[in-house]
C-alpha positions in Angstrom: -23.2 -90.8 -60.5 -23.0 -94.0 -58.7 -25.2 -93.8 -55.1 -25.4 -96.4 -52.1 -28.2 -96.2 -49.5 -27.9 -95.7 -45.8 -30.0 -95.7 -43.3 -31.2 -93.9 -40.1 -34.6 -93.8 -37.8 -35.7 -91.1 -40.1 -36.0 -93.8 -43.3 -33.5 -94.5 -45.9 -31.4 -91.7 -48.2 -29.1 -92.0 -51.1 -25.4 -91.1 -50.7 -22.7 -90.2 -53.7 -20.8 -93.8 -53.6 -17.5 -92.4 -53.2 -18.3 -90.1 -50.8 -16.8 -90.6 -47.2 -19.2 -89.2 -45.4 -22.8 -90.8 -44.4 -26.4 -90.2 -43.8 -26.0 -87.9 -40.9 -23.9 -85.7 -43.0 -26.0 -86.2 -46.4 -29.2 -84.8 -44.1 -27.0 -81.8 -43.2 -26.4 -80.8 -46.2 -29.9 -80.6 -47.0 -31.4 -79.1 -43.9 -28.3 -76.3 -43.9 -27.8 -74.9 -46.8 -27.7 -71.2 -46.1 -24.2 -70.0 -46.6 -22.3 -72.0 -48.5 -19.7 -71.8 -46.3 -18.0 -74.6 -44.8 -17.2 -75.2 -41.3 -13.6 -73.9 -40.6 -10.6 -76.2 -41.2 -9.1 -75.4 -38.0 -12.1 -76.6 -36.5 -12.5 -79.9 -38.3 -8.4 -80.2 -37.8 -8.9 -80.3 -33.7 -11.9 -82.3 -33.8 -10.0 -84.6 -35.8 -7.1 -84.9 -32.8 -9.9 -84.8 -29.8 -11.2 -88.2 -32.2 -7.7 -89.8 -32.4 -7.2 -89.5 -28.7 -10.8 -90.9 -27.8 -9.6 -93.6 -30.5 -5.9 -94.6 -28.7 -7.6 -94.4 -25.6 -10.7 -96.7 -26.4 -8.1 -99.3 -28.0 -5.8 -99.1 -24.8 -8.5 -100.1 -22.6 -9.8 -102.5 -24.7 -13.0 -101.1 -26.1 -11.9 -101.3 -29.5 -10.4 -104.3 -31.6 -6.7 -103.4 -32.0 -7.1 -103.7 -35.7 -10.1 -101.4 -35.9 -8.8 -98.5 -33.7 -5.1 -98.7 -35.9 -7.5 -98.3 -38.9 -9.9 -95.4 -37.4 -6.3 -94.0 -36.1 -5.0 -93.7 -39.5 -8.0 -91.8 -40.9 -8.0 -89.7 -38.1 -4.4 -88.6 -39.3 -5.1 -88.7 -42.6 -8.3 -85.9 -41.6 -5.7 -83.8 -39.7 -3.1 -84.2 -42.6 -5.4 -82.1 -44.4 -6.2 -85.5 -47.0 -9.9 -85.2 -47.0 -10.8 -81.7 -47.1 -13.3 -82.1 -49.4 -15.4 -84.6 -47.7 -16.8 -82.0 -44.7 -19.6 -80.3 -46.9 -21.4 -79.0 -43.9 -22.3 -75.5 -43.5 -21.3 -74.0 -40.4 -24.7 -72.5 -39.8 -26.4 -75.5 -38.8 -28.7 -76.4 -35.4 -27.9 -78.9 -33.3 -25.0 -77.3 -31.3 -22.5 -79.1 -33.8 -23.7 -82.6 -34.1 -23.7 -82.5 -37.7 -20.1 -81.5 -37.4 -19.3 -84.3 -35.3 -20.9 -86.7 -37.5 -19.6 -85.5 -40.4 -15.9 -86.3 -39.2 -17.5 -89.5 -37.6 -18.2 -90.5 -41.1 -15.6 -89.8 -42.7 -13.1 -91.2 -40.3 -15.6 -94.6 -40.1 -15.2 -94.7 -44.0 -12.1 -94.1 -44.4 -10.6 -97.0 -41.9 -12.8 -99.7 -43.6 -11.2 -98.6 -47.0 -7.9 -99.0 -44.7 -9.6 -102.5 -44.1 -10.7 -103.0 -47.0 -14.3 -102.9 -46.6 -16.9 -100.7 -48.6 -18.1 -97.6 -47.7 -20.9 -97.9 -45.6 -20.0 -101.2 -44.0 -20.5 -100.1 -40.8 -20.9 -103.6 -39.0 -17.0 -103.4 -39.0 -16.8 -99.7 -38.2 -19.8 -97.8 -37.2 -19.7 -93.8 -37.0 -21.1 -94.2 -33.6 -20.2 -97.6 -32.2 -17.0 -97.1 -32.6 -15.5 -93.5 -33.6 -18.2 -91.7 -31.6 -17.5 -94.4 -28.6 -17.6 -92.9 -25.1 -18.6 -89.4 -26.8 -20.8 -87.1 -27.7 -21.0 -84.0 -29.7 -21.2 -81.8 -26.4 -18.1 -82.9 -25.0 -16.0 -83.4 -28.3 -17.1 -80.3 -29.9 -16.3 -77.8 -26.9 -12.8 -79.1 -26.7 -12.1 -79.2 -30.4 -13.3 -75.7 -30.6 -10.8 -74.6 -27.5 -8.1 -76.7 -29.1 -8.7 -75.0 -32.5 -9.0 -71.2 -30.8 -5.8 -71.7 -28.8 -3.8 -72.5 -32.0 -4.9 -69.6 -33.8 -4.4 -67.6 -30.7 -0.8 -68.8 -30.9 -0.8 -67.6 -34.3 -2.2 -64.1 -33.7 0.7 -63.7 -31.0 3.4 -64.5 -33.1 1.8 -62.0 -35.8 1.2 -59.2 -33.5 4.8 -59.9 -32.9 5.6 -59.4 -36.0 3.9 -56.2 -36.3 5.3 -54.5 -32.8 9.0 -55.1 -34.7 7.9 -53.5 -37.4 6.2 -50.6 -35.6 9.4 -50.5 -32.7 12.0 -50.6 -36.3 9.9 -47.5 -37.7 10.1 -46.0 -33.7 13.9 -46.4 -33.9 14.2 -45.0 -37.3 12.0 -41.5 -37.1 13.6 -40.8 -33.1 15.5 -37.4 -34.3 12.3 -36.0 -36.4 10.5 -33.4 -35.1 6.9 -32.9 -36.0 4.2 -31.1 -34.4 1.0 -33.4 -32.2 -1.9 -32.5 -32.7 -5.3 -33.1 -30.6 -8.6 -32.4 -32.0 -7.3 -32.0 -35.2 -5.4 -29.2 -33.9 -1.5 -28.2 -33.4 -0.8 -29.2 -30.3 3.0 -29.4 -28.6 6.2 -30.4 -30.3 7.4 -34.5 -30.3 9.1 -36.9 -32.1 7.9 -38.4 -35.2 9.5 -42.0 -34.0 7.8 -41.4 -30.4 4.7 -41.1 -32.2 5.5 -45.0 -33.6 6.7 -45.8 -30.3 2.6 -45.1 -29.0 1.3 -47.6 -31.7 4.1 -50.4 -31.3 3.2 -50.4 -27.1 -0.4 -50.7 -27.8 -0.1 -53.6 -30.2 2.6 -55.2 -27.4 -0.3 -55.4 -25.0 -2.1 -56.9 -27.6 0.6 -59.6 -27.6 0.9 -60.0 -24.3 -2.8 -59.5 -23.4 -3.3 -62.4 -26.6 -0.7 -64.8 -25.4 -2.3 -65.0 -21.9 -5.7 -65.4 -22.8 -4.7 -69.0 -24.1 -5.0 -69.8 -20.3 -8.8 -69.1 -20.3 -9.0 -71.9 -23.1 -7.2 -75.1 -21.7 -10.1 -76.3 -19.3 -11.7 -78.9 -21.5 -15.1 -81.1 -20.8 -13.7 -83.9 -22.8 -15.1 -87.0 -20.7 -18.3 -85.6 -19.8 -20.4 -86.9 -22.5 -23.8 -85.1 -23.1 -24.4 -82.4 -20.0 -21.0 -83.5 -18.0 -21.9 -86.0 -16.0 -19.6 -88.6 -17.2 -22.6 -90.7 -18.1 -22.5 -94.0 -20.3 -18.3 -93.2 -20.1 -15.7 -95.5 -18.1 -14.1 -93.8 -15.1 -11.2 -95.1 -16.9 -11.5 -93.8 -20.1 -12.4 -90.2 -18.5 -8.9 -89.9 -16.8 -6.9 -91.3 -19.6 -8.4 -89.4 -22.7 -7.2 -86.3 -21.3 -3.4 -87.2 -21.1 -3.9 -88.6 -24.9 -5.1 -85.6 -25.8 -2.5 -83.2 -24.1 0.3 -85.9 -25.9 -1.2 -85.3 -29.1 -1.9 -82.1 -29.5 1.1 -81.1 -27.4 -1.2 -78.5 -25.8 -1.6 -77.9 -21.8 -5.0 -79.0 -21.4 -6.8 -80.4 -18.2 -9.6 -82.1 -17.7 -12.7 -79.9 -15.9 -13.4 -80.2 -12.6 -16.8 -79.9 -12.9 -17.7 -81.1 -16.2 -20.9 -80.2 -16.0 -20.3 -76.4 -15.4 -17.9 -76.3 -18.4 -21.0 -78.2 -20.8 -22.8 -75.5 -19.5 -20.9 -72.2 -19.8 -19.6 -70.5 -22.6 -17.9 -67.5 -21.2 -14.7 -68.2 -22.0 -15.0 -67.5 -25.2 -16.5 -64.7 -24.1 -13.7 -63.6 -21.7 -11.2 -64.0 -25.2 -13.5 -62.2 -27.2 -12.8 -58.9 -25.4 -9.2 -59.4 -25.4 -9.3 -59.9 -29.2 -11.7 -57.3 -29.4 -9.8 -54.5 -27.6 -6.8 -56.1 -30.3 -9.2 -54.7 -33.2 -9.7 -51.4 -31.5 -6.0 -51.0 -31.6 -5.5 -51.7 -35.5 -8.3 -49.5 -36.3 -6.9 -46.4 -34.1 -3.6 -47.3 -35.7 -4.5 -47.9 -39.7 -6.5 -44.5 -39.0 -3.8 -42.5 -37.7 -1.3 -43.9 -40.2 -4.3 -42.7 -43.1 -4.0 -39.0 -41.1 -0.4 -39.0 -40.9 -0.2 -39.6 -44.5 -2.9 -36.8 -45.2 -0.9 -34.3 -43.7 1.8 -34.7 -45.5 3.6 -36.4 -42.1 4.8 -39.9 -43.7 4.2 -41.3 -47.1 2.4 -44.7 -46.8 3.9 -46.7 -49.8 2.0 -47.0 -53.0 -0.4 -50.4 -53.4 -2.3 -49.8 -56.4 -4.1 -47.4 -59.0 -6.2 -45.5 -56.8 -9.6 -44.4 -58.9 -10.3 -45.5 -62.5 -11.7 -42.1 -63.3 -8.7 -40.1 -61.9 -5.3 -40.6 -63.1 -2.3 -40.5 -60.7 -4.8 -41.2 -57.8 -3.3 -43.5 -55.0 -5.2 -44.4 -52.2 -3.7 -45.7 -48.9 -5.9 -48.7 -50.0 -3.9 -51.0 -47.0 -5.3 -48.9 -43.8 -8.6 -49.0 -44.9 -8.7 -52.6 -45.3 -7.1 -52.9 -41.9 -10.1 -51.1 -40.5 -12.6 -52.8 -42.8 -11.0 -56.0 -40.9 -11.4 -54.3 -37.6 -15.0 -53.6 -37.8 -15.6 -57.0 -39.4 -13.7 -58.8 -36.5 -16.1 -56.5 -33.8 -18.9 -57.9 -35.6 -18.2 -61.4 -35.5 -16.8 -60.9 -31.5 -20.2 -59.3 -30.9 -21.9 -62.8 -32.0 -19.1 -64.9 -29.9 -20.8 -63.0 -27.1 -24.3 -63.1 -28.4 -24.1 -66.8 -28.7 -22.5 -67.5 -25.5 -24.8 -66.2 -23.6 -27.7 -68.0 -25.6 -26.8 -71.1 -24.0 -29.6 -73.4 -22.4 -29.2 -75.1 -18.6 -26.8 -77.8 -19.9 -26.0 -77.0 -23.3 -24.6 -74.5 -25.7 -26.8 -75.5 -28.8 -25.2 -72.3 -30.3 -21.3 -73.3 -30.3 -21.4 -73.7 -34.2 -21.7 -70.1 -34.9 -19.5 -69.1 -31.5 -16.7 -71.5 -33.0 -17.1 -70.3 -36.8 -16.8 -66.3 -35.6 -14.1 -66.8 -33.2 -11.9 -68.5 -35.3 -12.5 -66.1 -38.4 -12.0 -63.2 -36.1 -8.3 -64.7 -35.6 -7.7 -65.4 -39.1 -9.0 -61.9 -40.0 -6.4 -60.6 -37.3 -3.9 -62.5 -38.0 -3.9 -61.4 -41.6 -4.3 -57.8 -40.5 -1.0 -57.9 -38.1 0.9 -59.5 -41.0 0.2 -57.2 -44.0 0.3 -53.7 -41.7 3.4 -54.9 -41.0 4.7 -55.4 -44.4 3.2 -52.0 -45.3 4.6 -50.6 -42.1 8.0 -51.3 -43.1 8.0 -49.1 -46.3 6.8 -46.1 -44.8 8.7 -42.8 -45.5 9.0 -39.7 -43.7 8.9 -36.9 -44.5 11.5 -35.1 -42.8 11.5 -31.4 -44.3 7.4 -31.3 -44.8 7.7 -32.2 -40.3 10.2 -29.5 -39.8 8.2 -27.0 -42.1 4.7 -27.4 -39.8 6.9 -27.6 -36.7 8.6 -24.4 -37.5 5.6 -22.5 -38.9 3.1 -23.7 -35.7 2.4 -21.3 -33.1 2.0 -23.9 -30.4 5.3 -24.5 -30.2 5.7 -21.7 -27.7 4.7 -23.5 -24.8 7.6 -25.5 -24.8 9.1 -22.3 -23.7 6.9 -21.3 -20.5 9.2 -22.9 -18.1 11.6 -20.4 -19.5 9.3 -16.9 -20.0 6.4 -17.9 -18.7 2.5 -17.9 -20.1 2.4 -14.3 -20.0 5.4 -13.3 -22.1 4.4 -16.7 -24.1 1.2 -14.8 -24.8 2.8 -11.9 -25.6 5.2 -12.9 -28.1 2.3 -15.0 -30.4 0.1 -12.0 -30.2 3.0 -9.6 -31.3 3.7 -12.5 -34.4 0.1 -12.1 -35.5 0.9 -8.6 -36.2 4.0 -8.9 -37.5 4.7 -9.7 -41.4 7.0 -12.5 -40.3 5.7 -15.7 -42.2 7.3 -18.1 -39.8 7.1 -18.2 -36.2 10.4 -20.4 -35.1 12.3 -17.3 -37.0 10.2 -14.8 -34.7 11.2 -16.5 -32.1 14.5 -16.5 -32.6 14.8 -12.7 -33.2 13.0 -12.5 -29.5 14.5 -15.0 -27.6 17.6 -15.9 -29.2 18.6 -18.7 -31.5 20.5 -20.7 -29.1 17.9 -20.8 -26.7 15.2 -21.9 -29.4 17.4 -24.5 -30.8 18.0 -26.0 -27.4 14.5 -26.1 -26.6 13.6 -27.5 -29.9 15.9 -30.0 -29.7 14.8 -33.9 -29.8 16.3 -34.4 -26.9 14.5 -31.6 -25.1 11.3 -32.3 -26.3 11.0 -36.0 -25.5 13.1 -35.3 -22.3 10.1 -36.2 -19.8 10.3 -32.8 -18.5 13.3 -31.0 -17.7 15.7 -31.6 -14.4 17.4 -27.6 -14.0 16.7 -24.6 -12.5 15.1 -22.0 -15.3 15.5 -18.4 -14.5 12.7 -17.1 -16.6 14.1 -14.7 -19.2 12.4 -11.2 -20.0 10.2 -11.1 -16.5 
């Protein structure tokens, strides 16, 4: 392998040759090297835009030689085009509150517009990292915005999927409305329902996770962009602070605006931590839902549709492998939330140095629920129910006398499932019937009745 040398105040260090990035990045990879994981594409993608628009607007003032910015333009693209992937070897665990993230793209986009120039690698008389990409920046304004850029497309995402997954749930609502089953609360028989009003419960839970999702974007479009190191605005052009911002909003197509005070949003994280409950409460939903789904199944309710060989000791096993990773994801996402809330409030007078690992977990947490939205609801769609196994446990639970206080009251109620227990009769709709008449059970054990919302006419009680 062929090397060149760069250098920085720390001393000189060789580089792979064809490598875009640059001594700032080459350092990083040696003092980081903990997880191997990379730092997140989306994050790298809207770093890559917050560059470009520091770029256009550093050329339209005149800071930047019109041939140079074109050049550093092109790489930028060519970074958000998804062209140089390879070239951000950074692990997102790193100190520094994301400068080696910033100067990884820095190099990369420097490098790549001298080979647009024509110039070697490393030439950075003709385009430095700094000098010119990192012009009028620093990593604690450009890193803060990328990372609310990044977050609101993925939160865009996650809407659209949670979307996705309330249609599926509402389709599976729609579809069960005429089944009766039996509740059940504390893993006991409780009163009669509807087997689609049951679906009905989990699709309006995960439609206030859209909403609630689709709002929180708002929390996100205050940017710092402009405000250099702690907000201040210092070593920046008045110019350049009040034009970057309407480059930025035109490329990214986003409804950003610049801060106020600067300083404050440098400062404060708690944004971030403001979405991370939102998404968090999101996660709570999926897991209550994947476990119910897991229970209905159980009980014989619906049959969750078949994924895969379920043990490879037990033949003819299936397990409803699907719901448990949903709630694998759910207490994974809770995790990672719990550190966007750690690391938020770790934050130092002007600076978040923790933003790496705030950034890395909140945009995993989105991918992870995005995911999660999008295969429940593909499983969700080929769930079965079963009809006769419903009407069986309805028809043979004794709780399903109290639909019929308003008609004999508690007492008679009472009565009548004391006198079943002593009777041979095996089940207790049939009992009922032989007391109280089979047109007046079927009425009351009607869908309709049931999910009625209580009942609008005047009951005279029968047998008091």
């Amino acid at each position: 392998m062929e090397f060149r040398t760069e250098h920085d105040l720390i001393g000189d260090i060789e580089i792979p040759a064809q490598a875009y990035w640059g001594i700032h990045t080459q350092r990083a990879i040696k003092n980081f090297p903990f997880s191997t994981t990379p730092v997140h594409g989306d994050i790298l993608f809207a770093l890559s835009m917050v560059k470009k628009a520091c770029c256009e607007t550093n050329r339209e003032l005149g800071y930047l030689e019109v041939s140079v910015a074109d050049a550093m333009v092109a790489a930028c693209e060519d970074v958000i085009a998804g062209k140089l992937s390879d070239q951000f070897p950074v692990d997102a665990l790193q100190g520094g509150a994301g400068t080696s993230t910033n100067m990884n793209v820095n190099e990369v986009v420097a490098n790549k517009a001298l080979e647009f120039l024509g110039k070697e690698k490393g030439d950075y008389a003709i385009v430095h990292p700094i000098e010119h990409v990192n012009l009028h920046q620093s990593t604690n304004d450009v890193y803060p915005t990328a990372l609310k850029i990044a977050a609101i497309l993925g939160i865009r995402k996650l809407s659209e999927a949670a979307s996705v997954l309330q249609g599926a749930l509402q389709a599976k609502e729609r579809e069960f409305a005429s089944i009766l089953t039996i509740g059940r609360t504390e893993f006991v028989d409780a009163v009669p329902m509807t087997l689609g009003a049951q679906f009905s419960c989990f699709a309006e839970a995960v439609g206030r996770d859209r909403w609630r999702t689709f709002k929180c974007e708002e929390r996100l479009r205050v940017v710092n962009i402009g405000g250099t190191a702690i907000g201040t605005g210092l070593t920046a052009p008045k110019s350049y602070i009040f034009l970057v911002i309407e480059k930025l909003r035109l490329i990214t197509g986003l409804g950003l605006c610049r801060a106020e005070n600067p300083m404050e949003q440098t400062a404060n994280a708690d944004s971030f931590a403001e979405v991370a409950g939102i998404l968090e409460a999101h996660a709570v939903n999926l897991r209550k839902i994947a476990q119910d789904l897991r229970l209905l199944h159980m009980i014989g309710d619906i049959t969750l549709p078949a994924m895969q060989a379920g043990s490879s000791i037990m033949p003819g096993k299936i397990n409803p492998v699907v719901c448990e990773a949903v709630i694998s994801v759910s207490v994974k996402v809770r995790a990672l939330l719990n550190i966007v809330n750690e690391t938020a409030a770790m934050g130092t007078l002007q600076i978040n140095e923790f933003l790496p690992l705030l950034g890395q977990s909140l945009i995993e947490a989105l991918d992870l629920l995005q995911s999660a939205d999008m295969i429940l609801a593909q499983h969700c769609a080929s769930i079965v129910a079963n009809k006769s196994v419903c009407l069986k446990k309805l028809n043979q639970s004794q709780t399903i006398i109290t639909a019929f206080l308003p008609h004999i009251g508690y007492d008679k109620a009472e009565t009548i499932t004391l006198d079943f227990k002593k009777s041979n009769e095996p089940v207790f709709r049939t009992f009922l019937e032989s007391r109280l008449g089979k047109e007046l059970v079927d009425k009351v054990l009607s869908p309709q009745s049931i999910m009625a919302l209580g009942h609008n006419e005047v009951i005279n009680r029968t047998g008091k």
